[in-house]
MOPAC internal coordinates of N, CA, C and O (Angstrom, degrees):
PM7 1SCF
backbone

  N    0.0000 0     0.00 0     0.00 0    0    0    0
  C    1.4510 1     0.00 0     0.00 0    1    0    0
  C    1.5247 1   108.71 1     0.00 0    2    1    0
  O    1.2310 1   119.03 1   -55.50 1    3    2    1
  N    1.6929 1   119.46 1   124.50 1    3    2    1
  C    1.2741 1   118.58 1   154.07 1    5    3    2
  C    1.3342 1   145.01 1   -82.91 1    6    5    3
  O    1.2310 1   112.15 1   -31.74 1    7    6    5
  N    1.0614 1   132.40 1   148.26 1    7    6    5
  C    1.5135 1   107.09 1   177.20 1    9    7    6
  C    1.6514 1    86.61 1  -119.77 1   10    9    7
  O    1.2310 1   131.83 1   -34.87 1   11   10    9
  N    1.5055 1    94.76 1   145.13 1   11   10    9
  C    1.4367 1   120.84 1   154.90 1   13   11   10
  C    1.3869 1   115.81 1   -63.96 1   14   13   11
  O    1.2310 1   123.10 1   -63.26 1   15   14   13
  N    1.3452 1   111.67 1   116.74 1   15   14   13
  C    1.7608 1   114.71 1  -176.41 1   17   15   14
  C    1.3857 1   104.91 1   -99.63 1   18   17   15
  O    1.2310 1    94.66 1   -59.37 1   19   18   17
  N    1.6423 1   161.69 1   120.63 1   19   18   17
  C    1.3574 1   126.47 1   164.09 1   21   19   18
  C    1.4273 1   120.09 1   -64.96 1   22   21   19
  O    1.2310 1   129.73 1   -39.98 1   23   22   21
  N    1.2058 1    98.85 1   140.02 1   23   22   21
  C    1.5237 1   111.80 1   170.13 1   25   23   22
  C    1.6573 1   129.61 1  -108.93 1   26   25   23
  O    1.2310 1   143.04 1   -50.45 1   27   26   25
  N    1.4941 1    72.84 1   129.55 1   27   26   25
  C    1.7630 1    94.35 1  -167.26 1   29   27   26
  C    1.6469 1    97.97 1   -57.13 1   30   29   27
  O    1.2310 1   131.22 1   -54.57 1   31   30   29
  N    2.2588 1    95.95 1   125.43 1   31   30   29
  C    1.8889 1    88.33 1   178.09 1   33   31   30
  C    1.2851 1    98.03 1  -122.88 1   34   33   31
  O    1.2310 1   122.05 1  -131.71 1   35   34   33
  N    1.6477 1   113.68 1    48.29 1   35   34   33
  C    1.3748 1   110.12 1   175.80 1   37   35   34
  C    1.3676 1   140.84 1    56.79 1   38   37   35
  O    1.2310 1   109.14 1   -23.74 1   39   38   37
  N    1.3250 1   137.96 1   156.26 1   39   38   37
  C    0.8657 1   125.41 1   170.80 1   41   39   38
  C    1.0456 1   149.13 1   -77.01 1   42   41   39
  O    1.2310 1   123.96 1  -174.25 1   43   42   41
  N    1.9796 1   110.00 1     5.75 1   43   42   41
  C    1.7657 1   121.07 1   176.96 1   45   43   42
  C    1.6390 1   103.28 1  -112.40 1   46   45   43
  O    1.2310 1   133.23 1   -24.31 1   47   46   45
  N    1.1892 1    92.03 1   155.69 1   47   46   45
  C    1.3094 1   119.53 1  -176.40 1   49   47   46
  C    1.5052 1   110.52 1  -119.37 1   50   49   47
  O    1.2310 1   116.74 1   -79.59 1   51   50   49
  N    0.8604 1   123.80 1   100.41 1   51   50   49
  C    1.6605 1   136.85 1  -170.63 1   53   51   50
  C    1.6564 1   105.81 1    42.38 1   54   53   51
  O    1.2310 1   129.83 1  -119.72 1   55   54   53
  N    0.8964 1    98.66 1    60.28 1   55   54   53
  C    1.7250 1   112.10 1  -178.47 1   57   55   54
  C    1.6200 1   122.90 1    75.93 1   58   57   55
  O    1.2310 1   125.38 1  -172.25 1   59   58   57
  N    1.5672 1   107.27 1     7.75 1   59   58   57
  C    1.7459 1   116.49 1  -142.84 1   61   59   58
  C    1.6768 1    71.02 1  -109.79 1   62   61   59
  O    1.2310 1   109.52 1   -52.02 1   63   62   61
  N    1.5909 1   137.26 1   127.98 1   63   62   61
  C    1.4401 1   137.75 1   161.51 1   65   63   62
  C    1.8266 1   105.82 1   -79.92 1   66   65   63
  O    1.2310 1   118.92 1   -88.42 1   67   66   65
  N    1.4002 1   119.67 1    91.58 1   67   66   65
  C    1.2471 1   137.28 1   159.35 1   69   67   66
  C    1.4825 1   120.54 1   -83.27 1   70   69   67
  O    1.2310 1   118.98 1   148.24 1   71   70   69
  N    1.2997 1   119.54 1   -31.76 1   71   70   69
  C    1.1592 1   107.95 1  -166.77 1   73   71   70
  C    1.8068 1   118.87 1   137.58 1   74   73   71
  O    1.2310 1   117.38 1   -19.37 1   75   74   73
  N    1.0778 1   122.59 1   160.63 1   75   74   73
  C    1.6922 1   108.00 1   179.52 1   77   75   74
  C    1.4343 1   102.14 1   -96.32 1   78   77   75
  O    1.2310 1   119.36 1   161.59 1   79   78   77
  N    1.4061 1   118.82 1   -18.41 1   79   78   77
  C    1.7948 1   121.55 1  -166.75 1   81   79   78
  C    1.9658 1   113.26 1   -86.89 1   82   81   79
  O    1.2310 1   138.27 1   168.55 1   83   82   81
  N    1.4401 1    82.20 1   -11.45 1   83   82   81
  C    1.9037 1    98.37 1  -172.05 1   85   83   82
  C    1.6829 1    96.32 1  -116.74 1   86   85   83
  O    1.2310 1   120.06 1   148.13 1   87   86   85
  N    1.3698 1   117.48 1   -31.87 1   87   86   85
  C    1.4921 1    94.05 1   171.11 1   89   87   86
  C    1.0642 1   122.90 1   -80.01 1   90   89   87
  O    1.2310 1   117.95 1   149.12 1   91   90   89
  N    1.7298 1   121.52 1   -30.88 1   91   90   89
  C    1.5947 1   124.79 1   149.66 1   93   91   90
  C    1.4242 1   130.02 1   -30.78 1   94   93   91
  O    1.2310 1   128.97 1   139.92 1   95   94   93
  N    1.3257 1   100.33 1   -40.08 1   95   94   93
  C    1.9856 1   112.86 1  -162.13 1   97   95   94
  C    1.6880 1    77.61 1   -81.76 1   98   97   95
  O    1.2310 1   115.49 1   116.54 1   99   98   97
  N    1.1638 1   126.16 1   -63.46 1   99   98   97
  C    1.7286 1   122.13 1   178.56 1  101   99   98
  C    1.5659 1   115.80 1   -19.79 1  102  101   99
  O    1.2310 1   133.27 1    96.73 1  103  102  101
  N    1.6330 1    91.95 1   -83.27 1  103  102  101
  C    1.2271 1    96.58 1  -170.08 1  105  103  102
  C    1.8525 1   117.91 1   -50.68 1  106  105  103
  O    1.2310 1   123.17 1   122.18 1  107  106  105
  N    0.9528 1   111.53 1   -57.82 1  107  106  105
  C    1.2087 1   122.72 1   178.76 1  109  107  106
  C    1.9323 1   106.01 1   -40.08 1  110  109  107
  O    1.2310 1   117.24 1   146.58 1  111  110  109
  N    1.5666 1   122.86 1   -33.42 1  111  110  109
  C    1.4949 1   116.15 1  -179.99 1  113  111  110
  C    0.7490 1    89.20 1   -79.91 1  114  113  111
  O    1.2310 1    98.29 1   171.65 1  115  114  113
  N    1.8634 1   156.46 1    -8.35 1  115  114  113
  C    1.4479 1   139.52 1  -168.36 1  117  115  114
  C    1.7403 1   113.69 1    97.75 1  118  117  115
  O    1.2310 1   109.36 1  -165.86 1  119  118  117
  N    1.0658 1   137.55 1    14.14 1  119  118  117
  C    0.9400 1   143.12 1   171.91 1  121  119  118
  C    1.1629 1    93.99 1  -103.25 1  122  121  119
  O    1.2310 1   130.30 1   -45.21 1  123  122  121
  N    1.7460 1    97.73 1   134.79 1  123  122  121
  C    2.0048 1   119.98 1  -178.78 1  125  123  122
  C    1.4118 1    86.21 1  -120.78 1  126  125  123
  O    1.2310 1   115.14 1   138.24 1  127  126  125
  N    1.4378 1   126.83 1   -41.76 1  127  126  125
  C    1.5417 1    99.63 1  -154.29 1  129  127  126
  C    1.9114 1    99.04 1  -130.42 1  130  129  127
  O    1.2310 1   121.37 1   -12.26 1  131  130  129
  N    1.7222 1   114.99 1   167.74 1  131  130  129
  C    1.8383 1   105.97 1  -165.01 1  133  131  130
  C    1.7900 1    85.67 1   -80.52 1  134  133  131
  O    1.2310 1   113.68 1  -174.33 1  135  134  133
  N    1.6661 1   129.56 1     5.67 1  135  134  133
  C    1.4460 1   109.58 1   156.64 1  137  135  134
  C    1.4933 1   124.35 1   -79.71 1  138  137  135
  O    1.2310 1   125.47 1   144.13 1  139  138  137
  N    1.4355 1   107.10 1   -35.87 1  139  138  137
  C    1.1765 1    82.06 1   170.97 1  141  139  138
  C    1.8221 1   142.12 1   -99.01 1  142  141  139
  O    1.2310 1   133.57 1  -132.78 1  143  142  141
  N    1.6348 1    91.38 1    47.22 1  143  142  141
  C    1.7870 1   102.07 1  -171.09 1  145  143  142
  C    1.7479 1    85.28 1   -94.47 1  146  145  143
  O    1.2310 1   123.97 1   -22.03 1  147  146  145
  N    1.4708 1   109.98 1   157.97 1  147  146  145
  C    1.2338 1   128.15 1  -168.77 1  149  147  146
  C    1.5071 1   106.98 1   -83.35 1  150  149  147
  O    1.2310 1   120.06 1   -41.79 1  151  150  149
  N    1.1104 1   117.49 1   138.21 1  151  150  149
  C    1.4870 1   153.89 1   146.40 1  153  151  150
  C    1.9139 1    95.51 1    28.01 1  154  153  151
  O    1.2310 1   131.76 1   105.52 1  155  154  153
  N    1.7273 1    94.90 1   -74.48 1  155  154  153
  C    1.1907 1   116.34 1  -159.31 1  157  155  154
  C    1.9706 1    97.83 1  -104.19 1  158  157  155
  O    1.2310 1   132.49 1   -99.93 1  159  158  157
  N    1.3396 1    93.49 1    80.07 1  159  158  157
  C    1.5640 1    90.64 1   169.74 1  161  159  158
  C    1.5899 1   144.95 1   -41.69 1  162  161  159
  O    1.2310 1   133.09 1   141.52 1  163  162  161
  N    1.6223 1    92.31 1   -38.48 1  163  162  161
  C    1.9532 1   103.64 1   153.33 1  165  163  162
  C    1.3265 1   116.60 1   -29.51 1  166  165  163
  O    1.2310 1   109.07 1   134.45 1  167  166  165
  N    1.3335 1   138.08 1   -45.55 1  167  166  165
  C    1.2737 1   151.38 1   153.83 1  169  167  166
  C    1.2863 1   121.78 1    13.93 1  170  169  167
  O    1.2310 1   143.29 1   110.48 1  171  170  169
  N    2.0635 1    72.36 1   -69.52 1  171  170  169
  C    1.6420 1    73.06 1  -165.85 1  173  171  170
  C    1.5688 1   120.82 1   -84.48 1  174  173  171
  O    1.2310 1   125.91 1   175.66 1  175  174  173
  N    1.1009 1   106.25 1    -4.34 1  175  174  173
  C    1.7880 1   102.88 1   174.35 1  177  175  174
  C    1.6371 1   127.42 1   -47.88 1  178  177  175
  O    1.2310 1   121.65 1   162.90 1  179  178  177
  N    1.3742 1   114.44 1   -17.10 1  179  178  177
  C    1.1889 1   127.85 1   151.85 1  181  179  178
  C    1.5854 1   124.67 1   -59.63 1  182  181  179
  O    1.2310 1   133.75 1  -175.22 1  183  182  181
  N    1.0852 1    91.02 1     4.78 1  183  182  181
  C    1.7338 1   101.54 1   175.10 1  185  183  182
  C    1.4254 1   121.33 1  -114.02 1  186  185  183
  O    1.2310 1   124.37 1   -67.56 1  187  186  185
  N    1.3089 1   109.23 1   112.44 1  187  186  185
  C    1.8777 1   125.23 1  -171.80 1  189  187  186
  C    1.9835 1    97.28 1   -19.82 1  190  189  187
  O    1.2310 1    98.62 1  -116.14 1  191  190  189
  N    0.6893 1   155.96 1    63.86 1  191  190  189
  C    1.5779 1   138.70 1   147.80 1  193  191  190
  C    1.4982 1   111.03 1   151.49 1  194  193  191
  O    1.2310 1   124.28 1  -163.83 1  195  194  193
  N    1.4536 1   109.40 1    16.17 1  195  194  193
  C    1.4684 1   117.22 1   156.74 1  197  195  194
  C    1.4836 1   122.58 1  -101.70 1  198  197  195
  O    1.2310 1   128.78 1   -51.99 1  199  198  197
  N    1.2866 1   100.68 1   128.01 1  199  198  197
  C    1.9598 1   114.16 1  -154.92 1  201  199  198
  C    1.6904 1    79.88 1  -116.75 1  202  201  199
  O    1.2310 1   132.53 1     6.38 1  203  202  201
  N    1.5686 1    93.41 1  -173.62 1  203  202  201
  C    1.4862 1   115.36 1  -165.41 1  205  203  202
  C    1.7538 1    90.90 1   -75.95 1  206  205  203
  O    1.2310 1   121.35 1   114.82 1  207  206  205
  N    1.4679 1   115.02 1   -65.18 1  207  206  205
  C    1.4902 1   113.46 1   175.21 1  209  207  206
  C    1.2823 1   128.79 1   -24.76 1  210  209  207
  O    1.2310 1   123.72 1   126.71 1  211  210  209
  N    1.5456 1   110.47 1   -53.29 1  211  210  209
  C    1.3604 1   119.05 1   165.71 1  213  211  210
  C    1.7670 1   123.19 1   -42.02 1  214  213  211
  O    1.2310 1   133.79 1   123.22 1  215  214  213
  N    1.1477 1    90.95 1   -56.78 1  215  214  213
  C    1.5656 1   105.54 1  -177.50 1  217  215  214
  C    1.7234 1   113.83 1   -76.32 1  218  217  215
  O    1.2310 1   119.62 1   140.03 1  219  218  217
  N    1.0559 1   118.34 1   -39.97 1  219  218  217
  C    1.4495 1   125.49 1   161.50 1  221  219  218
  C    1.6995 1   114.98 1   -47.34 1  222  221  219
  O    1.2310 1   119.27 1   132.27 1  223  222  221
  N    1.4536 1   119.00 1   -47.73 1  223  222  221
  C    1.2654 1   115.84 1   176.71 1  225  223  222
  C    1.6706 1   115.10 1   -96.26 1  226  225  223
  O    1.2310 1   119.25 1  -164.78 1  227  226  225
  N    1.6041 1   119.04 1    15.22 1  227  226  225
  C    1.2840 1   109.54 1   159.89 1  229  227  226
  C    1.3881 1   107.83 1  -108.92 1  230  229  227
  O    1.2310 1   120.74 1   163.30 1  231  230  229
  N    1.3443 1   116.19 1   -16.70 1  231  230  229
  C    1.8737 1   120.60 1   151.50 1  233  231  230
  C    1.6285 1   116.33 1   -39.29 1  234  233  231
  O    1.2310 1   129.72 1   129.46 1  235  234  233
  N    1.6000 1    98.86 1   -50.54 1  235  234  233
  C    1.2746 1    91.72 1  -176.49 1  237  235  234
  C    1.4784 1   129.18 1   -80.86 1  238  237  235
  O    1.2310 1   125.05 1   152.00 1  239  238  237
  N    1.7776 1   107.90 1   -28.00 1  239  238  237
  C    1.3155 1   112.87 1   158.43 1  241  239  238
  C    1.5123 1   127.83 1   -44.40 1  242  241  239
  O    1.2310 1   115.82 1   140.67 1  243  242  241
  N    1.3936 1   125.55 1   -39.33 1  243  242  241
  C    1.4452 1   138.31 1  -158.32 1  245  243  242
  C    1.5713 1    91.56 1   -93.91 1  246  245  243
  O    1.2310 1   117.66 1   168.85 1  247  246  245
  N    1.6610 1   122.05 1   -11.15 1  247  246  245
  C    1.1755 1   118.93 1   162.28 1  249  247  246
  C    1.1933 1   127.91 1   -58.35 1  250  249  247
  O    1.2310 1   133.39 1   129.56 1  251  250  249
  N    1.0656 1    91.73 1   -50.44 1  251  250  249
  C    1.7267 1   116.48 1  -147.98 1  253  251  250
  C    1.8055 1    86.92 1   -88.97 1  254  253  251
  O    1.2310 1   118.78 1   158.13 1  255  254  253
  N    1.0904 1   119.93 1   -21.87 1  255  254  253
  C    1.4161 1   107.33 1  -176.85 1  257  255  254
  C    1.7474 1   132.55 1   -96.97 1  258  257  255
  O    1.2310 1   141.96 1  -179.70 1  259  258  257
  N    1.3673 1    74.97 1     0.30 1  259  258  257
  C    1.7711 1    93.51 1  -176.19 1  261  259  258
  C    1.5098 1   114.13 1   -87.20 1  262  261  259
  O    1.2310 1   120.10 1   180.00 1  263  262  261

């Protein structure tokens, strides 16, 4: 028998420091990297532990990388 442990996935998100509750809510919709978050980042606030901060500094990441 296993048990499922959660595992801590930190608080960055493709190098971008959001938080552990918004890189969780990420990973978990299937997003690995700030390319593949959608178009319209507002989005994601519908997601358990993504705040305005969160989303404000992966705006600016997807800036800075383009």
């Amino acid at each position: 028998m296993t048990r499922d442990v959660p595992v801590d996935r930190g608080p960055l998100f493709d190098g971008v420091r959001i938080g552990r509750p918004a890189t969780g809510a990420l990973i978990d919709a299937g997003y690995r990297t700030v390319h593949d978050l959608p178009a319209n980042l507002a989005t994601l606030s519908a997601l358990h532990g993504v705040g305005p901060s969160a989303i404000k500094r992966l705006a600016e990441a997807r800036d800075d990388r383009r």
